[in-house]
N, CA, C and O atoms as a MOPAC input file, in Angstrom:
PM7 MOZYME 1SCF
protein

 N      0.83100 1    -1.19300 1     0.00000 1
 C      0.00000 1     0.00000 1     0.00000 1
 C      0.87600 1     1.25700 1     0.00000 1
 O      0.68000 1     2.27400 1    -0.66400 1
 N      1.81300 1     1.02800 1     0.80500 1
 C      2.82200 1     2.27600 1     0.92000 1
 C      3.34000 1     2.54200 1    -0.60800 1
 O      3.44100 1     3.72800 1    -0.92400 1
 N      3.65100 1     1.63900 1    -1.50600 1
 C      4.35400 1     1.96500 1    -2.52400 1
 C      3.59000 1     2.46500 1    -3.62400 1
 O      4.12000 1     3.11800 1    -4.52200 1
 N      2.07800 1     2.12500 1    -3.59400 1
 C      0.99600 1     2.75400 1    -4.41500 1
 C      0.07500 1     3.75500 1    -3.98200 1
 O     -1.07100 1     3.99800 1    -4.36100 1
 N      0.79000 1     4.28300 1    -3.12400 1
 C      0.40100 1     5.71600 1    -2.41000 1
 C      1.53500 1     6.67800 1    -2.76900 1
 O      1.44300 1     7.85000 1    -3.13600 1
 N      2.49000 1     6.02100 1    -2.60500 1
 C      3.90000 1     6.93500 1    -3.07800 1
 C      3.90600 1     7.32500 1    -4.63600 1
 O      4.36200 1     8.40100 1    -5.02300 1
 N      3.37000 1     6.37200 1    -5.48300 1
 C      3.16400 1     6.07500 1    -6.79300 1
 C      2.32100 1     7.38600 1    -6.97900 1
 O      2.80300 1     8.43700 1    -7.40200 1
 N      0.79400 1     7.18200 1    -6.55600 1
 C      0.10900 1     8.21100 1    -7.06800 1
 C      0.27100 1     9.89600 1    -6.51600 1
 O     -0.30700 1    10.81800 1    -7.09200 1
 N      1.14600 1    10.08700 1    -5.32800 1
 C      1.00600 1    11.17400 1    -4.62000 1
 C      2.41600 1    11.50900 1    -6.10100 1
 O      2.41300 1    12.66700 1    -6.51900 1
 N      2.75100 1    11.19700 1    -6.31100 1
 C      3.87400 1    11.32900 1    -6.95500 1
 C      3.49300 1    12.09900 1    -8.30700 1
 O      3.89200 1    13.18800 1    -8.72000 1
 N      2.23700 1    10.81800 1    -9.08300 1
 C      2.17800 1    11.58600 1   -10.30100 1
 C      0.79400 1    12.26600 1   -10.26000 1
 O      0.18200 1    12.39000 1   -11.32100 1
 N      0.15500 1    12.80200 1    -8.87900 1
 C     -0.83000 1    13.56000 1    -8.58200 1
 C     -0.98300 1    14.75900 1    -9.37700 1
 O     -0.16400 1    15.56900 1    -8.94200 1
 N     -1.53600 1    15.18000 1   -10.18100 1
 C     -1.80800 1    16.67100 1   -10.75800 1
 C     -3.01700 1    17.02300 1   -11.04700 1
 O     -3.87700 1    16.27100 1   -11.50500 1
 N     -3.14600 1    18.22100 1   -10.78600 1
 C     -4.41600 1    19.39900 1   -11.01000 1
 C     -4.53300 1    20.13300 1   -11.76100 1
 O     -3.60200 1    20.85800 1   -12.11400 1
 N     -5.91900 1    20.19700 1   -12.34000 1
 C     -5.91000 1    21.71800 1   -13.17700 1
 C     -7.48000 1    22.58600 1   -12.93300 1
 O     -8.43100 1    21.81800 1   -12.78400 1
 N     -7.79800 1    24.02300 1   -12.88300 1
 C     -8.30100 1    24.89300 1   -12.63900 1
 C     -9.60700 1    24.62600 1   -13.63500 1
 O     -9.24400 1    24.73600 1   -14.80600 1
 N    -10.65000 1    24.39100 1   -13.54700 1
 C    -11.99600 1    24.12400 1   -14.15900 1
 C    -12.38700 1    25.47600 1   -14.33900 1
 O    -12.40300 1    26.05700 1   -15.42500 1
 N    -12.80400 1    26.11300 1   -12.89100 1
 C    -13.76900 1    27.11800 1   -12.70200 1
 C    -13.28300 1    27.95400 1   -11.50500 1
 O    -12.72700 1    27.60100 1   -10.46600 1
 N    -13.73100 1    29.41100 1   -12.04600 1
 C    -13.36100 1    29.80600 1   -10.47400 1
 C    -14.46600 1    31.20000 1   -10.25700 1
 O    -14.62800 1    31.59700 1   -11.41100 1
 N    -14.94700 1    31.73400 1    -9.70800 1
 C    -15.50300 1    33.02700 1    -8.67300 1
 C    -15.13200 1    33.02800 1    -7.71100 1
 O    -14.50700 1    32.29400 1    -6.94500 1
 N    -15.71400 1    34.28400 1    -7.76100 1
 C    -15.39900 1    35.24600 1    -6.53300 1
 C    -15.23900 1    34.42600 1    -5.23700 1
 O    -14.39000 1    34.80300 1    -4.42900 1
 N    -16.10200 1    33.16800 1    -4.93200 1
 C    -15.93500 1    32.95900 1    -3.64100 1
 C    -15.51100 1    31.10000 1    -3.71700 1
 O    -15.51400 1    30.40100 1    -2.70400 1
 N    -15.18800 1    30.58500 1    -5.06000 1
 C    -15.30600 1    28.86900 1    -4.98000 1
 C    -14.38500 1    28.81200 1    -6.09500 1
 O    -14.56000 1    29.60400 1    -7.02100 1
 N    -13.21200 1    27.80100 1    -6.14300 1
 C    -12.60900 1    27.09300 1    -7.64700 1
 C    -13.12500 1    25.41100 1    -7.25200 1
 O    -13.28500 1    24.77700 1    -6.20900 1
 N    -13.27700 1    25.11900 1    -8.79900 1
 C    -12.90400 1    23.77000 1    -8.88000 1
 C    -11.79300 1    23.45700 1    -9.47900 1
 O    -11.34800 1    24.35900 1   -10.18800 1
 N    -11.19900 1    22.51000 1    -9.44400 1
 C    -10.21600 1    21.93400 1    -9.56400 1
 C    -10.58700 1    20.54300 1    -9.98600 1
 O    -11.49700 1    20.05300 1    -9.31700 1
 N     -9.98700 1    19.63300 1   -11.14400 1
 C     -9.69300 1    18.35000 1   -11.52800 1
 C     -8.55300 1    18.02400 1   -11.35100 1
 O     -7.48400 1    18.61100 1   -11.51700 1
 N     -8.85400 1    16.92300 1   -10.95600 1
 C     -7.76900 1    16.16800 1    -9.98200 1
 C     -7.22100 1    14.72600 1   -11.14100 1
 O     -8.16100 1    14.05300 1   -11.56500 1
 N     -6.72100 1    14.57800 1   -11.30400 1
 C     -5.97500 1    13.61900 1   -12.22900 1
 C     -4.36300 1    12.46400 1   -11.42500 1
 O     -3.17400 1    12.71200 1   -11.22200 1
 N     -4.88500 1    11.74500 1   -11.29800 1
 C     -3.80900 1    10.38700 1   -10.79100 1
 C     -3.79800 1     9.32200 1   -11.29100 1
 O     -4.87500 1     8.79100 1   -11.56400 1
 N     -2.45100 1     8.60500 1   -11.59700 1
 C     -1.96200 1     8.12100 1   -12.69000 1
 C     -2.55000 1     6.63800 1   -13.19700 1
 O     -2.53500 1     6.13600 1   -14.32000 1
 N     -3.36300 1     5.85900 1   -11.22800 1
 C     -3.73400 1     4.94300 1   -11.86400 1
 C     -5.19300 1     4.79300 1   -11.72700 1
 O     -5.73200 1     3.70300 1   -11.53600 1
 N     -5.94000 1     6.13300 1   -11.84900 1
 C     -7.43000 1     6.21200 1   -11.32200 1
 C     -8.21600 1     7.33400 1   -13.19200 1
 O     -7.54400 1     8.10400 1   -13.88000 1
 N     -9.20700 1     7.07800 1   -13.34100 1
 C     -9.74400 1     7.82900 1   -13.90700 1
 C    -11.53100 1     7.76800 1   -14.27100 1
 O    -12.01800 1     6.70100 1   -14.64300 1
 N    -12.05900 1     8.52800 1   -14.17700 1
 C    -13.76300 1     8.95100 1   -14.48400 1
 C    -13.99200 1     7.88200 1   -15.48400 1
 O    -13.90100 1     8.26000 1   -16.65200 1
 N    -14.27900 1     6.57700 1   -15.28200 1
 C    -14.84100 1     5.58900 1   -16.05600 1
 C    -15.76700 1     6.08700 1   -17.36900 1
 O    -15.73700 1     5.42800 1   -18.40800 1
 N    -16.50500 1     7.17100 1   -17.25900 1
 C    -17.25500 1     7.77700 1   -18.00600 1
 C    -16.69900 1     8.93200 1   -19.16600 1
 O    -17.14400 1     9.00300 1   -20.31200 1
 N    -16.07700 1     9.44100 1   -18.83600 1
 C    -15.14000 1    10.43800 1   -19.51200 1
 C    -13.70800 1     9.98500 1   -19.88100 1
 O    -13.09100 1    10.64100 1   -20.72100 1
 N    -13.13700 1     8.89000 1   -19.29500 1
 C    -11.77600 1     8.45300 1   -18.73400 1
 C    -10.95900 1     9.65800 1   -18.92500 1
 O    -10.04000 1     9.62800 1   -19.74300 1
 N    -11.23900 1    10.83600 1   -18.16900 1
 C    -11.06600 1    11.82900 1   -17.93600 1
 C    -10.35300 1    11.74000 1   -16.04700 1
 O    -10.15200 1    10.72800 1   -15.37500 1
 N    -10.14200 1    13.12900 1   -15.69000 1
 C     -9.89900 1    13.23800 1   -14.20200 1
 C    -10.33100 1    12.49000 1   -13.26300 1
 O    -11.48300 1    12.80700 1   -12.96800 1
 N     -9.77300 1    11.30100 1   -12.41600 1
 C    -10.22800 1    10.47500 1   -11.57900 1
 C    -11.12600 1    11.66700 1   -10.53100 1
 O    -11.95800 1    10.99500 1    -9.92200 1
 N    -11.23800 1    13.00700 1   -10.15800 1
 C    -11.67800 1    13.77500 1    -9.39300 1
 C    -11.82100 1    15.01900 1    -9.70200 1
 O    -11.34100 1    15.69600 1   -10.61100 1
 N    -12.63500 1    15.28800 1    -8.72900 1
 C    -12.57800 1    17.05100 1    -8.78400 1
 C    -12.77100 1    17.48800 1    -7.25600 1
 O    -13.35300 1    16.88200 1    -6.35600 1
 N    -12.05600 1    18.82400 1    -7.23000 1
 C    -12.02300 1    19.50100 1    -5.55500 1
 C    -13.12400 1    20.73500 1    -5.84100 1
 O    -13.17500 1    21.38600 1    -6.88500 1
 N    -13.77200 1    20.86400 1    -4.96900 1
 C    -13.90500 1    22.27500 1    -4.85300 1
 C    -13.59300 1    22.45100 1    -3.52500 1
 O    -13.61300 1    21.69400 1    -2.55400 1
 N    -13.16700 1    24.13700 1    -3.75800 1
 C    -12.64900 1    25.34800 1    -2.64400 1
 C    -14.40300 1    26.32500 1    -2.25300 1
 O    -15.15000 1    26.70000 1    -3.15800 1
 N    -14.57300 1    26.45300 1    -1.36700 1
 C    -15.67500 1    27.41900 1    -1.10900 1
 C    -15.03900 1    28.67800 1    -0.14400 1
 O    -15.04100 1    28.30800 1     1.03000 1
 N    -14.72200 1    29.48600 1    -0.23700 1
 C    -14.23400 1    30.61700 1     0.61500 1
 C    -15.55000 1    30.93900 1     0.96400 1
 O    -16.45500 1    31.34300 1     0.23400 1
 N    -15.55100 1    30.55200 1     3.03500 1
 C    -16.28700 1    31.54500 1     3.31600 1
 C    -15.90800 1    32.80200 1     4.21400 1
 O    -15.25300 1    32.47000 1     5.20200 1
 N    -16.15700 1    34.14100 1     4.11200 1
 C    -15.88600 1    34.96200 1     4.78500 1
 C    -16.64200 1    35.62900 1     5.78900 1
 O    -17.58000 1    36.35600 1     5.46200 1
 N    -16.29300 1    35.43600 1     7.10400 1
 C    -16.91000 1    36.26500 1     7.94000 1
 C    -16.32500 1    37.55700 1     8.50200 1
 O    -15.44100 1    37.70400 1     9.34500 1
 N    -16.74400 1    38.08400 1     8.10500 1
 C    -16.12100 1    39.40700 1     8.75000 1
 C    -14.85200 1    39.71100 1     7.89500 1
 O    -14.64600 1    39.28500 1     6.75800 1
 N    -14.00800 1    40.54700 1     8.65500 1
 C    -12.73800 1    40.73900 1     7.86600 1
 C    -11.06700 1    39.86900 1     8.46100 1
 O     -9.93500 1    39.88700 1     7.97600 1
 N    -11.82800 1    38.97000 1    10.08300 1
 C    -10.66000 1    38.43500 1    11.01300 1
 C    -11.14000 1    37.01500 1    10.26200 1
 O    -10.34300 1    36.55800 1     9.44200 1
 N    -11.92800 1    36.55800 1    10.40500 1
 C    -11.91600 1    35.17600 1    10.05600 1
 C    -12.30800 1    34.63800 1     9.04000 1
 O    -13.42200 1    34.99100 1     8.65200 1
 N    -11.72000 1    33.81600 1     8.40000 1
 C    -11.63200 1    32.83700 1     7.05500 1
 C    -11.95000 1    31.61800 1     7.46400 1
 O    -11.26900 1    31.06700 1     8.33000 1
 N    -12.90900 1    31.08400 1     6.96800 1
 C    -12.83000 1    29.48500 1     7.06600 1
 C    -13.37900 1    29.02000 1     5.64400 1
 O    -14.35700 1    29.56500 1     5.13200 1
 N    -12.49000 1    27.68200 1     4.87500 1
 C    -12.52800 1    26.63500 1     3.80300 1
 C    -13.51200 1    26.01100 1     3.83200 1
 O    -14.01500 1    26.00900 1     4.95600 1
 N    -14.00000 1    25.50600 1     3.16300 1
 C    -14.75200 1    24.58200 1     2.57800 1
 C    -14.51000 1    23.57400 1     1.78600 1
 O    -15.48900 1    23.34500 1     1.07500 1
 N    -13.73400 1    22.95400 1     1.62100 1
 C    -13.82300 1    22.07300 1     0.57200 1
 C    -14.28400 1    20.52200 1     0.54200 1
 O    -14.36400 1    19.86900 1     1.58200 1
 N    -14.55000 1    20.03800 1    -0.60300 1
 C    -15.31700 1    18.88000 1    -1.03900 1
 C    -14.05100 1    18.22800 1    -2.60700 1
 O    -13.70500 1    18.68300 1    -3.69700 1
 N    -13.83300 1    17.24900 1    -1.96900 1
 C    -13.41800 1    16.16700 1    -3.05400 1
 C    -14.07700 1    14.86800 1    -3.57700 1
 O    -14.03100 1    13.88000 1    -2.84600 1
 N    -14.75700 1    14.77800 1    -4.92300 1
 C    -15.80600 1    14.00800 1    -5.21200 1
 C    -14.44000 1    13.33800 1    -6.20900 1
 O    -13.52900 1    13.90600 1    -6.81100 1
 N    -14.88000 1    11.56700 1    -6.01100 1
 C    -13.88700 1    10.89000 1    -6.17900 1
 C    -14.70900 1    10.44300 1    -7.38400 1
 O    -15.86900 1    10.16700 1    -7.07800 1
 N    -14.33600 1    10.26900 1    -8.97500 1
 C    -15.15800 1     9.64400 1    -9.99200 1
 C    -15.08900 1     8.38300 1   -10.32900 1
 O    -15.86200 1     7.78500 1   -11.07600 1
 N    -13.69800 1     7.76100 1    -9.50400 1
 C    -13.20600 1     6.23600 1   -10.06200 1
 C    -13.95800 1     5.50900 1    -9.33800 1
 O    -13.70700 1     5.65800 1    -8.14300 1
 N    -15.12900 1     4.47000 1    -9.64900 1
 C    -15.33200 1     3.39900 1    -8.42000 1
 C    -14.32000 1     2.83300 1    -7.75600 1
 O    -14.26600 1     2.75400 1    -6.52900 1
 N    -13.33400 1     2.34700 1    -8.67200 1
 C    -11.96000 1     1.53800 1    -8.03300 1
 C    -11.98500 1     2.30800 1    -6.72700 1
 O    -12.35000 1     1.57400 1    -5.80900 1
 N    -11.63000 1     3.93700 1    -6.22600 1
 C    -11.08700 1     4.64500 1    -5.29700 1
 C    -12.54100 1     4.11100 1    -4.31900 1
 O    -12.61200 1     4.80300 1    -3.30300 1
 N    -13.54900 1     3.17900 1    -4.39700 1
 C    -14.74100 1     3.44600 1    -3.30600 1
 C    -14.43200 1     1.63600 1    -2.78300 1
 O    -15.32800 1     0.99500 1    -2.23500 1
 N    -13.26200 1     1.12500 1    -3.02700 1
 C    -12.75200 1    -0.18000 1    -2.22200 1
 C    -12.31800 1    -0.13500 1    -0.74200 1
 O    -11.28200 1     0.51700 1    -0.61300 1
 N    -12.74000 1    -0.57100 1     0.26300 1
 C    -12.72200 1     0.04800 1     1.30700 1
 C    -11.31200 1    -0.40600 1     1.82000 1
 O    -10.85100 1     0.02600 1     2.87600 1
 N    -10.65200 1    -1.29700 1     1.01900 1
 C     -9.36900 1    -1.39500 1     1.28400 1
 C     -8.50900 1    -0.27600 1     0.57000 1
 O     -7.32100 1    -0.30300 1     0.89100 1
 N     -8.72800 1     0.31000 1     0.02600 1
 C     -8.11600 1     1.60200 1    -0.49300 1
 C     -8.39600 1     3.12200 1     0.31000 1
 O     -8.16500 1     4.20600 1    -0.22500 1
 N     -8.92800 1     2.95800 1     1.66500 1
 C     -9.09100 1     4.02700 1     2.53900 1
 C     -7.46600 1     5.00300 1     2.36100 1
 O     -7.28800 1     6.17200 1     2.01900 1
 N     -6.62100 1     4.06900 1     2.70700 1
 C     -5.58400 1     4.74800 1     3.25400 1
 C     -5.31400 1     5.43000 1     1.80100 1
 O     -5.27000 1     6.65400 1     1.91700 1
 N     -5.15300 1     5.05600 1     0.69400 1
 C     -4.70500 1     5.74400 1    -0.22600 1
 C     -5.81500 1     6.94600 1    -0.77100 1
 O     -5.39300 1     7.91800 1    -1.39700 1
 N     -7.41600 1     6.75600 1    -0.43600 1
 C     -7.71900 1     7.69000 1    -0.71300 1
 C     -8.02000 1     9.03600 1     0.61600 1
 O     -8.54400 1    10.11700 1     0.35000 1
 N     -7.66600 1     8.72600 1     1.66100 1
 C     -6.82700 1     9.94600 1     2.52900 1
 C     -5.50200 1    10.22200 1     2.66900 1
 O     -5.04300 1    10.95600 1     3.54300 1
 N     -4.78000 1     9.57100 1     1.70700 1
 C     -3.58400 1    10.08000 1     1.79300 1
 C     -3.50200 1    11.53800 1     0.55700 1
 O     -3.15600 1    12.70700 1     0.72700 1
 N     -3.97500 1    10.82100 1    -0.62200 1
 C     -4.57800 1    11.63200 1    -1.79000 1
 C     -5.64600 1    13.37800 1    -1.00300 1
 O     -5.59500 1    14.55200 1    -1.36900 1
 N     -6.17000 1    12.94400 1    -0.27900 1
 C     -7.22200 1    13.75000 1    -0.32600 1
 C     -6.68200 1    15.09000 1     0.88700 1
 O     -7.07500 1    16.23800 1     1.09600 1
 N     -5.49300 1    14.12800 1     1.54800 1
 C     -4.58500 1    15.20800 1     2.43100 1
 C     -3.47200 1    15.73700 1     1.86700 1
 O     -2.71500 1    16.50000 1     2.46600 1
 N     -3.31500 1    15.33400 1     0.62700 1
 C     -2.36400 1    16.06600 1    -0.03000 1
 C     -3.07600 1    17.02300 1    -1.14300 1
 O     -2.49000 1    18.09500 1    -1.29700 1
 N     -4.00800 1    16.86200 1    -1.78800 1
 C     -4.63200 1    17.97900 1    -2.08100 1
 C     -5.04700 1    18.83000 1    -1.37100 1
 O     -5.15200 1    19.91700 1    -1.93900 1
 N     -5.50900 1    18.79600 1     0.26500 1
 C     -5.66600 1    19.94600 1     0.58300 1
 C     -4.51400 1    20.61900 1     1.26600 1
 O     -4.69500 1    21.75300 1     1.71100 1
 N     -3.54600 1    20.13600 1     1.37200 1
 C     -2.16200 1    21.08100 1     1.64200 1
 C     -1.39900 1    21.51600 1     0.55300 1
 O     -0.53700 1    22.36500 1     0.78100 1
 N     -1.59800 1    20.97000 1    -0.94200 1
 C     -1.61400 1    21.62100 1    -1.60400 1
 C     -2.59000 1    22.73600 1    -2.24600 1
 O     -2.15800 1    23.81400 1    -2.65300 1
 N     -3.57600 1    22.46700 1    -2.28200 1
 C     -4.87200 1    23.75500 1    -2.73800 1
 C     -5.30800 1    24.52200 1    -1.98100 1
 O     -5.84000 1    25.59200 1    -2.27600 1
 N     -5.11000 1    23.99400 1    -0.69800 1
 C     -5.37800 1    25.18200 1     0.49500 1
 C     -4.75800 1    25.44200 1     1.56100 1
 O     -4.95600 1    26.24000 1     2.47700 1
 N     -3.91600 1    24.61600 1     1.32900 1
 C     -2.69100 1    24.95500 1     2.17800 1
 C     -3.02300 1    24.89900 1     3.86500 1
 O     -3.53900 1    23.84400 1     4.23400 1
 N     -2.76600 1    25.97600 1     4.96100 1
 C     -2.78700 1    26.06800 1     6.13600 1
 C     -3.97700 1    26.58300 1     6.81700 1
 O     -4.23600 1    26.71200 1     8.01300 1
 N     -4.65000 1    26.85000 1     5.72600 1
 C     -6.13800 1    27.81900 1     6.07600 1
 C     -7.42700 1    26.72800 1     7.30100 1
 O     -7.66700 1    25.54300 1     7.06900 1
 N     -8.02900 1    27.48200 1     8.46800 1
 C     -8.94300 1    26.62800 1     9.12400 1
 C    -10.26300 1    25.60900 1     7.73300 1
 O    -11.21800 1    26.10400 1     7.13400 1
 N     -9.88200 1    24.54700 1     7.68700 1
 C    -10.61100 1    23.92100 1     6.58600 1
 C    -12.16000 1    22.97500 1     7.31700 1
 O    -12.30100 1    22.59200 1     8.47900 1
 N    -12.80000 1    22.87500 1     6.54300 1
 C    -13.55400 1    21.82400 1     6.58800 1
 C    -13.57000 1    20.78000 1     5.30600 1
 O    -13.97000 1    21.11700 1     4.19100 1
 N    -13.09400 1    19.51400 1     5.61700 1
 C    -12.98900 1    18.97700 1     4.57700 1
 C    -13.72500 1    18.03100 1     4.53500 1
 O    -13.78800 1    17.28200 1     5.51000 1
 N    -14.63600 1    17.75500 1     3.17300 1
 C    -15.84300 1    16.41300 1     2.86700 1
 C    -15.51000 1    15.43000 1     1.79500 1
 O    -15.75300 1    15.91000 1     0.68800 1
 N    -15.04200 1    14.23600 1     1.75000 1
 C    -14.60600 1    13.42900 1     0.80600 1
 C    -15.90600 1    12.30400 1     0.40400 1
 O    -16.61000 1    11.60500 1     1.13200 1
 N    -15.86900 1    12.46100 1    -0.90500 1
 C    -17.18000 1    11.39800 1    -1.18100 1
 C    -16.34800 1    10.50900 1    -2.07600 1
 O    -15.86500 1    10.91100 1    -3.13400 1
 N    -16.20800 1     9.33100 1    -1.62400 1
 C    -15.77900 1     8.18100 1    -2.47800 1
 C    -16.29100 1     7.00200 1    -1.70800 1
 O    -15.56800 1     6.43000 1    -0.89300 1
 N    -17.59500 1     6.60300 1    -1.96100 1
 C    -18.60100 1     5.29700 1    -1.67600 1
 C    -18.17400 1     5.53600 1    -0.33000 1
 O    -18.24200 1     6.62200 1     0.24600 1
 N    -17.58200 1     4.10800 1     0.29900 1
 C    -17.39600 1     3.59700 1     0.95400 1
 C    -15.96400 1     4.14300 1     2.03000 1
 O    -15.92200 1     3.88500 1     3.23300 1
 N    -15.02800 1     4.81500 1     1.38500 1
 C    -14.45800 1     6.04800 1     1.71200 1
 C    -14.41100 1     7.07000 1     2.23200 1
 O    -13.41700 1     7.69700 1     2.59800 1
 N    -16.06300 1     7.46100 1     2.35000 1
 C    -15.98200 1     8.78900 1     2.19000 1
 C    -16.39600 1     8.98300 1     3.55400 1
 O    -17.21200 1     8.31300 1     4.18800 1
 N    -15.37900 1    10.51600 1     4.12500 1
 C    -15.10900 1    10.87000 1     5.79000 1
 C    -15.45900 1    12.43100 1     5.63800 1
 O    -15.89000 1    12.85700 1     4.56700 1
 N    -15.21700 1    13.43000 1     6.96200 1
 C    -15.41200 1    14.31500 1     7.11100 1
 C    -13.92800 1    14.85800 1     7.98200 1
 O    -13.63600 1    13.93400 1     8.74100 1
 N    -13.18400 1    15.70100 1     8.09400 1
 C    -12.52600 1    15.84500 1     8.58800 1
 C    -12.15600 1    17.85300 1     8.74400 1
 O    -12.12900 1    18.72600 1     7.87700 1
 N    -11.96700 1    17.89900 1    10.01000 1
 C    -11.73600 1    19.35200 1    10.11000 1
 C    -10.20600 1    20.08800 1    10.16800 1
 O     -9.40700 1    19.27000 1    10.62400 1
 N     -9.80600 1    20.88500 1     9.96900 1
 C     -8.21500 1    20.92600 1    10.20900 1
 C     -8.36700 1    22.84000 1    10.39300 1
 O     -8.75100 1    23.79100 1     9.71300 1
 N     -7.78900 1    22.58000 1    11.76000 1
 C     -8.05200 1    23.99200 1    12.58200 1
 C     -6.85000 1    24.04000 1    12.79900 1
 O     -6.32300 1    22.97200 1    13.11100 1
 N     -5.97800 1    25.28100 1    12.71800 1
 C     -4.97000 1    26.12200 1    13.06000 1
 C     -4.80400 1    26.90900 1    13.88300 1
 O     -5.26300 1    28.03200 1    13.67400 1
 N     -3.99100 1    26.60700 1    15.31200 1
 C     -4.33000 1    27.26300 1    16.34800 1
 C     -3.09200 1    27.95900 1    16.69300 1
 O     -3.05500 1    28.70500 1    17.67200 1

C-alpha cells in the first residue's frame, strides 16, 4: 500500500476548471485512477471561501472521487492520503472543513490552526 500511495502522490496533478469570486474547482488527475465515463480526471475539488467578517476565514472544501476503483474500502488509506495532499496543496494552512465522497471512503474531517 505504501508503494501505491507513493506512486500516485507522486504523479498527482491538477488543473483549474472554474473559479468566482468565492469557490474554484479543480480536476484532480492520478496516474492509476480515472472517471470511467469520460476516462477523464479520476476527481474534482472544490474550494468554497467563506468569509466572515474581515478576522476570520474558514474553507470549505469537497473532493468528489469519480473512479469506483477509489470506493474499495481497502483503499481508505490511499484515498486519505490523496485527499490530504490535495488539501495542503490547494489550500494549504487555512482553518478547513474537509468532505470526501468516495462510496465507501468517504469521511469528514476538520483541520483547525491554532
Amino acid at each position: 500500500m505504501k508503494e501505491k500511495i507513493q506512486r500516485e502522490l507522486s504523479g498527482l496533478s491538477f488543473t483549474k476548471n472554474f473559479r468566482s469570486a468565492t469557490a474554484e474547482e479543480w480536476y484532480v488527475f492520478l496516474p492509476g485512477f480515472r472517471d470511467p465515463q469520460t476516462k477523464g480526471a479520476a476527481g474534482k475539488a472544490i474550494i468554497h471561501y467563506d468569509l466572515y467578517g474581515n478576522r476570520d476565514v474558514f474553507i470549505n472544501t469537497t473532493i468528489i472521487y469519480d473512479d469506483p476503483a477509489l470506493f474499495a474500502p481497502e483503499l481508505h488509506p490511499l484515498v486519505y492520503e490523496i485527499s490530504e495532499e490535495l488539501v495542503n496543496r490547494l489550500v494549504g494552512y487555512a482553518d478547513t472543513l474537509l468532505s470526501v465522497h468516495a462510496g465507501a471512503n468517504s469521511y469528514q474531517a476538520e483541520y483547525i490552526q491554532r
